[in-house]
N, C-alpha and C positions, 0 to 999 in steps of 0.2 A: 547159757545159750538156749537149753530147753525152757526156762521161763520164759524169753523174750518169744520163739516161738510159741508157746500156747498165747501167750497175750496176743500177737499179731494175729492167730488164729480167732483168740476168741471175740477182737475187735473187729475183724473183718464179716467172721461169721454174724454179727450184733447187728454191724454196718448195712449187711446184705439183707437180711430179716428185715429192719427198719426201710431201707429203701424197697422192697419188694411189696412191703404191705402198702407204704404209699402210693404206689404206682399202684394197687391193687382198688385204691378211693379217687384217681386221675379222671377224668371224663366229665363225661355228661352225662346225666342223668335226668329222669321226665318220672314224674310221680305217678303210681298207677290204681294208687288203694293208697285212703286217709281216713282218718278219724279223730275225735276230739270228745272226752267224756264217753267214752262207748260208743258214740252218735257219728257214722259216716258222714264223710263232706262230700261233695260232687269233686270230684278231680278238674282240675284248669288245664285244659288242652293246651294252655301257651305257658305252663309256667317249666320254668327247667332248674334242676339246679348245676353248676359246675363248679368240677372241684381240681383244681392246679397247685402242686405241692400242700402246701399249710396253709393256702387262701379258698376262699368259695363266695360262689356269686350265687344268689336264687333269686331267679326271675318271676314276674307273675303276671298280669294282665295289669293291674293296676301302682306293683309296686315293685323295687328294687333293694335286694339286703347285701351288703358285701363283709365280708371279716375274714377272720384268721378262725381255724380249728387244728385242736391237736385231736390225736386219738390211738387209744390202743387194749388190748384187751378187754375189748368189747364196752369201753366207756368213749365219750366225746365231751367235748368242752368248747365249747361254740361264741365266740367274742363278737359279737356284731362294730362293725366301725363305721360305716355309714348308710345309710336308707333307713327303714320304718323301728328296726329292732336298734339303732344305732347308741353303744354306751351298755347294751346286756349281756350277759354272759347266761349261759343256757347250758344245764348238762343234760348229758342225755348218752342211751345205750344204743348197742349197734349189733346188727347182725352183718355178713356181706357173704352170700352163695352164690356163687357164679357171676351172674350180672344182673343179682337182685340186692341192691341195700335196704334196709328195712332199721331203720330210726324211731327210739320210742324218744321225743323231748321231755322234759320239764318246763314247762314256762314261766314257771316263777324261777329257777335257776338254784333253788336254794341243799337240791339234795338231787341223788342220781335215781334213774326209776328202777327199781326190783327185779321187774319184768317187763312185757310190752302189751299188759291190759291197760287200758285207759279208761274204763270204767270205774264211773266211782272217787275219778281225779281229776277234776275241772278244767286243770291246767295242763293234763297231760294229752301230747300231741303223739298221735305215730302215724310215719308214713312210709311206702314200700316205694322204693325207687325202679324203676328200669336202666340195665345203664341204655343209653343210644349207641349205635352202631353208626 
């Protein structure tokens, strides 16, 4: 009987953890600081990204990406399934403070980033989210 209760315990306590962190990446988010190689970009006042269970949309002025991400202990795995990135798989780190997510990508997909310098790595993207209110 006391196994079955630690199990139920430790399933629920796993359970609750997992759904709490999701809900903790749920929303909308507006990008507010980017960069590429070191090199800042202008932030897109229309682009947004949202994120709903295991899916995400990112919007932009000129394009649309949708897919699936998993994530957790500070890595992500990003599958594009249709718009510009459609058929890539993208890893990448994560930080999330309050209602600041802050994403270092890969965009070649081939390894996760160390850290969240971009310098120095052609391919590597990081941008600091806002969520929206």
């Amino acid at each position: 009987m006391q196994k079955l209760l630690l199990t139920f315990f430790f399933l629920y306590t796993m359970s609750t953890a997992i759904s709490s962190t999701a809900q903790s990446f749920e929303g909308v988010w507006i990008p507010v600081k980017q960069e590429l190689n070191g090199q800042p970009l202008p932030a897109d006042p229309q682009s947004k990204l949202t994120i709903q269970g295991g899916t995400y949309t990112f919007e932009t002025a000129h394009a649309t990406d949708q897919g699936e991400a998993t994530y957790g202990d500070g890595k992500m795995d990003i599958y594009s399934r249709e718009g510009a990135n459609k058929g890539k798989h993208f890893k990448a780190i994560y930080t999330l403070e309050e209602n600041q997510l802050t994403v270092c990508y890969n965009l070649a997909g081939d390894r996760y980033p160390e850290n969240f310098e971009t310098q120095g790595n052609a391919l590597f993207f990081l941008c600091v989210f806002q969520r929206q209110q």
